[in-house]
N, C-alpha and C positions, 0 to 999 in steps of 0.2 A: 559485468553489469547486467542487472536485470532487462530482457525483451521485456516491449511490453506493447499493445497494438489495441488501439479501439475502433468499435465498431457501432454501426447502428444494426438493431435487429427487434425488430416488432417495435417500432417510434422511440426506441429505447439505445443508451448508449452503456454500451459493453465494452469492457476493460480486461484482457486476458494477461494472465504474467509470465513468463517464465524466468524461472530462477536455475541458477550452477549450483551442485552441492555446497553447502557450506555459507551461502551468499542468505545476506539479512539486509531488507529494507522497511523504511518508515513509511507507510499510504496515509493520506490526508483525512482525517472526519470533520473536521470542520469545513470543507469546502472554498479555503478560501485561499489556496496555497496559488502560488504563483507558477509552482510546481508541477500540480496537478494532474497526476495521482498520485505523486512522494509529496510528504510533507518536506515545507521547510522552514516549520517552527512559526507561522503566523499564529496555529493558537494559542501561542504565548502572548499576544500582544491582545487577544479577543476576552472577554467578561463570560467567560464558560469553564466550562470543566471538560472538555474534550482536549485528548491528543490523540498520537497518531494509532493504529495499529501496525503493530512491530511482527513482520513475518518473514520466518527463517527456514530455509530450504536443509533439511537434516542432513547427515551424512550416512546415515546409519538410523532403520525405523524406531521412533517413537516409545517410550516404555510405556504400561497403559498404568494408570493410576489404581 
């Protein structure tokens, strides 16, 4: 399961993650997850176009495009 810890730093609130190879989670853009900072699917029910950003820890680096 993803760590994840927040902080205040400059009046501002910071979200650090760590992930295990291989592990993928869903973070919230809509701001309105009960979640928060995983989504869990409230912008399905909001009059936007936002979901979530989906981020996956590789196993193995990246090919470059």
């Amino acid at each position: 399961m993803a760590i994840h810890e927040t902080e205040e730093r400059f009046g501002k609130l910071r979200t650090t993650m760590k992930l295990n190879p291989g592990e993928r989670v869903a973070l919230c853009r809509c701001m309105k997850s009960a979640d928060f900072p995983f989504c869990d699917g409230t912008h399905k029910q909001l009059e936007c176009n936002t979901g979530p950003i989906i981020v996956e820890a590789l196993t193995e680096p990246a090919e470059e495009a």
